[in-house]
Each structure stands twice: as structure tokens, then as C-alpha cells.
N, C-alpha and C positions, 0 to 999 in steps of 0.2 A: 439041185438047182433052186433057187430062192425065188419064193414066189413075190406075183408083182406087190402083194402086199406088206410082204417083206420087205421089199427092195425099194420100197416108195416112205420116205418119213410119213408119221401123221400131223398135219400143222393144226394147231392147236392156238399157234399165236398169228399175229401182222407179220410181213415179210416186207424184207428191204426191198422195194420198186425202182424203177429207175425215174417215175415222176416223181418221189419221194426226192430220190437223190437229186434229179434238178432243182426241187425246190430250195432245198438247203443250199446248192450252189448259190442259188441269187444270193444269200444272205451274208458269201462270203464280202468281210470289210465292211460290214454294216455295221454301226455302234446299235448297241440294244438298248432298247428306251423300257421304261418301266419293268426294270427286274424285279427277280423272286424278292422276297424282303430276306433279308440274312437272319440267322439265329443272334447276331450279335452287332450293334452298332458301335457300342461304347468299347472300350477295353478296359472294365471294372475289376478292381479288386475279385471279385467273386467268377466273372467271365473266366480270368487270367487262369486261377486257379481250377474251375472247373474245367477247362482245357487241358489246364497240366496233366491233374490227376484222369485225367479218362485218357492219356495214352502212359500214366504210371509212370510220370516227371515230378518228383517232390522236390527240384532245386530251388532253394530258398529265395534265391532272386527274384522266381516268377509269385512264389507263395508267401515270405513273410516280410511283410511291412519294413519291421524292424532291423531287418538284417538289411533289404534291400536300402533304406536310407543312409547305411553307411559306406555305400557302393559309389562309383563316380558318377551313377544315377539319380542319388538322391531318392530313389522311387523306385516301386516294383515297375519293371518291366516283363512288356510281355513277352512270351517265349516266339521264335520263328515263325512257327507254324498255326499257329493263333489266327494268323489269320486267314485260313479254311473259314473258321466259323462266321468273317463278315463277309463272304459272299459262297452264293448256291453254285452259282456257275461256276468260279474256280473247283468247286467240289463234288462238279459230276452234273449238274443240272443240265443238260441240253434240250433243244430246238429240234424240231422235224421230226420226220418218220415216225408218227404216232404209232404207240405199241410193240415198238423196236425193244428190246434189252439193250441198254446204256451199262457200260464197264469201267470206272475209271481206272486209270492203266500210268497213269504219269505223270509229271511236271515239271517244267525249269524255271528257279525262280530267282529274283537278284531283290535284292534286300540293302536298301539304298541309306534309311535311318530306323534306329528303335522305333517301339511305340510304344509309350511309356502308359501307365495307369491313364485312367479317364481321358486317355486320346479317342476321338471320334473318326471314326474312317468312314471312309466312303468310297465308292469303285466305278469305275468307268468299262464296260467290256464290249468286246467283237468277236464273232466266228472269224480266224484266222485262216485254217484251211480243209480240206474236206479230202483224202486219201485212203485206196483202197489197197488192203491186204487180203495173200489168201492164207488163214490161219489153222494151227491143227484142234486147235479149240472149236472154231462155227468152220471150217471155208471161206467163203468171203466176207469179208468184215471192212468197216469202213472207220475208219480214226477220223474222229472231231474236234479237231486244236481250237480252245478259245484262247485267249489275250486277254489280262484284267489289268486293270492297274489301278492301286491303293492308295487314297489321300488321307493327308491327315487334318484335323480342325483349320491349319493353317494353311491348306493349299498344297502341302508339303508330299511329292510321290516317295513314299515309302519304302513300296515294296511293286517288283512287275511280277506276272508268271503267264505262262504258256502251260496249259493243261489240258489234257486231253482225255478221251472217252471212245473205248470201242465199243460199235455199233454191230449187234451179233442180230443172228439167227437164233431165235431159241431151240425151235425145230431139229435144224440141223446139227449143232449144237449137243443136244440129247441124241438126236437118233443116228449124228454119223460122224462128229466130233472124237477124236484118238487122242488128246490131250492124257484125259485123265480114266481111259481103258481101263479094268479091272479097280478103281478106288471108292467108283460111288457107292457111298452109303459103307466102305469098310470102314469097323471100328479096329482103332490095336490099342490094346490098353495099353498103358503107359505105369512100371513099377513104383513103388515107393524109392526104392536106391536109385533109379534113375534120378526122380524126381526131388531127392535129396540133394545129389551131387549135383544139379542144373541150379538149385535155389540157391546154391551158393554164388554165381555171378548175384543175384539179388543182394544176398547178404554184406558183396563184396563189393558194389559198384560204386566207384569213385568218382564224385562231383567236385572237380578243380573247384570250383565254387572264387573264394579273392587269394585263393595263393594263385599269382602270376605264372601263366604260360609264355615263356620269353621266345620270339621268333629264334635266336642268336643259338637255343637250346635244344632248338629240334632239327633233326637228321631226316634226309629223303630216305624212305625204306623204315624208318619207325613204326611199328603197331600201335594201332589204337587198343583197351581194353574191349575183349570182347563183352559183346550187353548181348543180353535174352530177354525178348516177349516169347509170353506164351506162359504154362500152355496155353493155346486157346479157347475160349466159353462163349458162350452165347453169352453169358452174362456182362465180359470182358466186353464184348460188340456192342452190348447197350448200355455200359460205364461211357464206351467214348461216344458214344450218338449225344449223351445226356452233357455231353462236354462241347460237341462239335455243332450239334442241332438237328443231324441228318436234311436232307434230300425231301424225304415229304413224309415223318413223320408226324399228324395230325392226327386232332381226337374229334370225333363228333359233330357240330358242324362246321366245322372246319374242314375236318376231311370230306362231307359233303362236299361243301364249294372247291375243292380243289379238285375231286371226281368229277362235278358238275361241267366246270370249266374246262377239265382234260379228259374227255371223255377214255380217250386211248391210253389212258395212265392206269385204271382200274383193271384188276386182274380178279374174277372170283375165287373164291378159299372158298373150303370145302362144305359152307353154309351159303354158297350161292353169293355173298358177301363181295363186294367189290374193294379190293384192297391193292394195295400201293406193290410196284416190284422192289421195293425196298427190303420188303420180308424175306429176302433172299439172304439176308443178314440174322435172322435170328429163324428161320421156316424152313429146317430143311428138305421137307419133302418138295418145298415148293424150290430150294435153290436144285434140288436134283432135274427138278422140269425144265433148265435152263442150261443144264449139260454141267454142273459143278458137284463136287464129287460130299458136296453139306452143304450149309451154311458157313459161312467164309467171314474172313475180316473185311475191314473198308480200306480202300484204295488209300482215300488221303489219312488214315489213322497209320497206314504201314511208315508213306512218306513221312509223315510226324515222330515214328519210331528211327528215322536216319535221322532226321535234323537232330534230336534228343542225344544220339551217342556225340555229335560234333560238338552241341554243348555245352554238355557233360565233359567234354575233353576239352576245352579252350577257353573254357574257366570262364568269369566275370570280365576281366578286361578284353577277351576277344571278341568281334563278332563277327557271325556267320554272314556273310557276303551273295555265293550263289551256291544255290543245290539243284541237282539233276538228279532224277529221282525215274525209274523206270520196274514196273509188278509185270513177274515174269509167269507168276502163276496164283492160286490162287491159296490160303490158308485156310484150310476149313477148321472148325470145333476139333480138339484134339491135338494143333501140331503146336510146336515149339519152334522159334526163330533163333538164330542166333544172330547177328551185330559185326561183320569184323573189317576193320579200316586199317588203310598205312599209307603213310604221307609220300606222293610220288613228286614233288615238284614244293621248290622254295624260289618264291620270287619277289622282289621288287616293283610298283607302278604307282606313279604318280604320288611320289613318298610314305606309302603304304608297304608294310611288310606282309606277307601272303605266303599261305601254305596249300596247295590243292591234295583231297584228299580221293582216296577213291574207297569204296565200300561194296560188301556181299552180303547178304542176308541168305543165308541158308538153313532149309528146313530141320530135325534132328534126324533124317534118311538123308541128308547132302543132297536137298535139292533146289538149285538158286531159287529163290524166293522176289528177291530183286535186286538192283544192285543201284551204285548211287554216286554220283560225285559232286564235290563239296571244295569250296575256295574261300576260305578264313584269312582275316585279318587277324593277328598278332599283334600282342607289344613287343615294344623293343625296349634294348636294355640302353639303347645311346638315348 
């Protein structure tokens, strides 16, 4: 028989309240006034591309000048998901429940115009809605949908999305969470012949780039090429923060005043140190304190890994429309993703040609990762 000490977690962290949770309630529909500052206002040449390359998109459009000017652009443009980096909130930042663990878990986005080099965005956001699950990850957990929407210099909405963030228990979480039973902290190495035969999607991955994807030439039940991230690094985690800006990476006094102001954000490491739950990203002891089985990938860096395979498939003259984007688990240091899409749906609206796509992401153990769907505009050949 297990004693009560057993039988009892040890809370080590804040616990979701139910005055907590009424607070957040009031906030539902409320536009937010003075947000986080974003990692990125402009979409510079250097932005564009340091985005690219931290989720390992080298498609010239987003990256060379030269090639982009001979595009119906005239100009680099920036990639879909680009813009994670001009605002925090869409990227996991949330409100309430001080000392809560925040998860980002998702996002539906509609993408209304490019946004071309040295466009200046700007964002407008609301808590949309406050929904409770009970999860095999913490038990109960509370999903936090915010609503952004993207301007551009000239007034111009952009892009919309709905993203969201679950609200754990870290406690519980660790001490009674069956997600991820028997993994924490397992290492399985990974061979050189696996790791041969995987590099060849690398070697082989095909950017439609200006040869034309013609609506008239695609079939419902077509595959996409499969793409592979991974393996996964700690290092790979902090190529894309250095691209995306992270959540509340700060140095010095900086992070001071962001401690100072959020008291409940600060977590000590093992110098007594009060340090950000961001570290769950590159700190594995500390992401195993949180019931994950390492240090793990970021939410909107996976999402950026589905926008990239559509494309990568839809070439220069198409563009990405909406993506639904949903993390099923989480990618620690060590796993491999793979990418796989097929066009379920060809359609017609408001003289637009349209293809919806649906996609899987799975681990190299076949375990959904996430999954994702996607509705592109095509040329046509009339």
C-alpha cells in the first residue's frame, strides 16, 4: 500500500486556482494594450532570412535578393511564418495564473497578403477564450486562445491567427502525468546508417522555387514529398530562438526588469538564480521538472516546419492561404520528424483556384508528432 507520501505529489511550483482562473475570465474580449515588444518590427532582409534559416528553409525567395527580384515580387518576401517573430503573444506569451507552465500547442492562421521586405507590421490582440481539458500530460489543463491580427505600414490586415497555449500543472505533470511513462530522460542513440539514409530527404528536398505549380495539374490523393527536421539539438532549439526571438530570452538587466516586473515568471536553477521557464528548451533537467521526457522543440518552430513543406511544394507563384496547425506531443533532443501531406480537396471561390492539404508529422517510432491542414492558392493555366 503506498504511503501518503507517496501518494501525495510534492508542489514545488503555483497551482492553477480557481481565483486565478476567474481572473483570466474577466479578460476574455478585451483587446490588450501595451504588449510584449516583438523580436522583430520590420521584415528586413536579415529578419527574413534569419527566420528562414533557424527552422532550415533556404528557399531563395525568402533569402536572395537577386533571384527574388525576378519573381512577380519584384522583392524578397517574407516566408508565412515570419511572422511568429512580430508578435510574443501569438508565440505563447500569456496573461494570468502567475507561475502556471504555459505550452504552446497550436494555431489557425489566414494569410490574407504577402509581406514583402521592409514592410512594418504591427498587431492588435485579445484573449478569445479560456477552456478546460483533462489531459494525460498534467490532468487538468486549461487552453488559452488568443486572436492577433497583422498590419502592414499601410493599414493593410495581413495575416489573422487564433493560437493557443496550455496551462499545466507542473506537479502533476511530473508526479502523476502517463503521457510520456518510461521516456524521461531515455537516451537511444541513433546509428550512422540510419542517419545516412534520413539525410538523404535533406540531400533530396525539392523547392518548386518559379517552375509553376498549375492548379489544372494536381490530383486529390496526390503526396506531398516527404521533409525531415531533426535530429533534434539543443543547438537546432537555439538556431530557431535566434531566428524567432523567443518568449523571454533576456540578458542581464534586462532580464532583471523582466523578473522584477513578473515576479511569478522566475524559476531558481540550480545557483539559486531565478531564471525564465523558457529553459525547458535547452535545460533538461529542468524540462523533466515539468513532466517532459528533455528538453523539447518550440511549439511555433514545429508549426513553421508544416508551413515550409507547403512552400516548398507550391512553388513561387502559389500562396499559402490558411494553416491549422495542432502539437500532439512533444520532440525532445534526439527525435527525428518526418513531414507527410496529400491533397484532399480541389476547389474553386471567388475566382481563386484552391487546393486543401492535410499533413502528419511523425516521430522516427511512428508517433504523431502533429498534424496540420493547409488551403493554397494555385495558378492556373487559363
Amino acid at each position: 500500500m503506498a504511503t501518503l507520501a507517496e501518494d501525495k505529489p510534492t508542489n514545488r511550483f503555483p497551482k492553477i486556482t480557481e481565483e486565478g482562473l476567474a481572473d483570466l475570465r474577466k479578460r476574455v474580449g478585451v483587446k490588450i494594450e501595451n504588449t510584449v515588444e516583438p523580436w522583430n518590427y520590420e521584415a528586413t532582409r536579415d529578419a527574413i532570412r534569419h527566420y528562414a534559416h533557424g527552422i532550415g528553409d533556404d528557399n531563395p525567395l525568402w533569402c536572395d535578393p537577386e533571384y527574388a527580384a525576378k519573381t512577380k515580387y519584384g522583392t524578397i518576401v517574407a516566408l508565412p511564418s515570419f511572422l511568429f517573430s512580430t508578435s510574443r503573444i501569438v508565440s505563447g506569451y500569456c496573461g494570468g495564473l502567475p507561475g502556471v507552465h504555459a505550452m504552446w500547442a497550436g494555431a489557425d492562421w489566414t494569410w490574407h497578403k504577402p509581406v514583402l521586405r521592409n514592410d512594418t507590421i504591427t498587431t492588435e490582440a485579445y484573449l478569445k477564450d479560456l477552456i478546460g481539458h483533462d489531459t494525460r500530460f498534467a490532468g487538468r489543463a486549461y487552453q488559452q486562445i488568443y486572436h492577433v491580427d497583422f498590419y502592414n505600414q499601410h493599414g493593410d490586415l495581413v495575416a489573422e491567427s487564433d493560437s493557443y497555449v496550455f496551462r499545466t500543472d507542473r506537479d502533476e505533470a511530473r508526479e502523476r502525468g502517463t503521457k510520456y511513462t518510461g521516456q524521461v530522460g531515455k537516451v537511444e542513440k541513433l546509428t550512422d546508417e540510419q542517419m545516412q539514409e534520413w539525410f538523404d530527404l535533406y540531400r533530396n528536398e525539392e523547392i518548386r522555387g518559379a517552375t509553376p505549380r498549375y492548379w489544372e495539374d494536381v490530383t486529390e490523393g496526390e503526396q506531398l514529398p516527404r521533409m525531415m527536421k531533426g535530429p533534434m539539438t539543443v543547438t537546432g532549439f537555439i538556431g530557431y530562438a535566434q531566428g524567432w526571438g523567443g518568449l523571454y530570452i533576456r540578458t542581464n538587466k534586462l532580464h532583471f526588469q523582466l523578473i522584477d516586473a513578473h515576479p511569478g515568471l522566475g524559476i531558481p536553477n540550480k545557483f539559486g538564480v531565478r531564471d525564465v521557464p523558457e529553459r525547458v528548451h535547452w535545460d533538461d533537467d529542468f524540462a523533466r521538472e515539468v513532466g517532459t521526457p528533455g528538453a523539447y522543440d518550440y511549439g511555433p518552430e514545429r508549426n513553421s516546419w508544416l508551413t515550409h513543406h507547403i512552400t516548398n511544394w507550391i512553388g513561387d507563384d502559389g500562396f499559402l492561404h490558411k494553416h491549422k496547425c495542432q502539437i500532439r506531443r512533444h520532440n525532445p533532443d534526439g527525435d527525428v520528424i518526418f513531414i507527410d501531406g496529400e491533397v484532399t480537396r480541389k476547389f474553386e471561390e471567388n475566382g481563386k483556384k484552391y487546393v486543401e492539404i492535410r499533413q502528419i508529422a511523425t516521430t522516427h517510432r511512428g508517433e504523431t508528432s502533429a498534424i496540420g491542414t493547409a488551403v493554397a492558392e494555385l495558378p492556373s493555366k487559363a
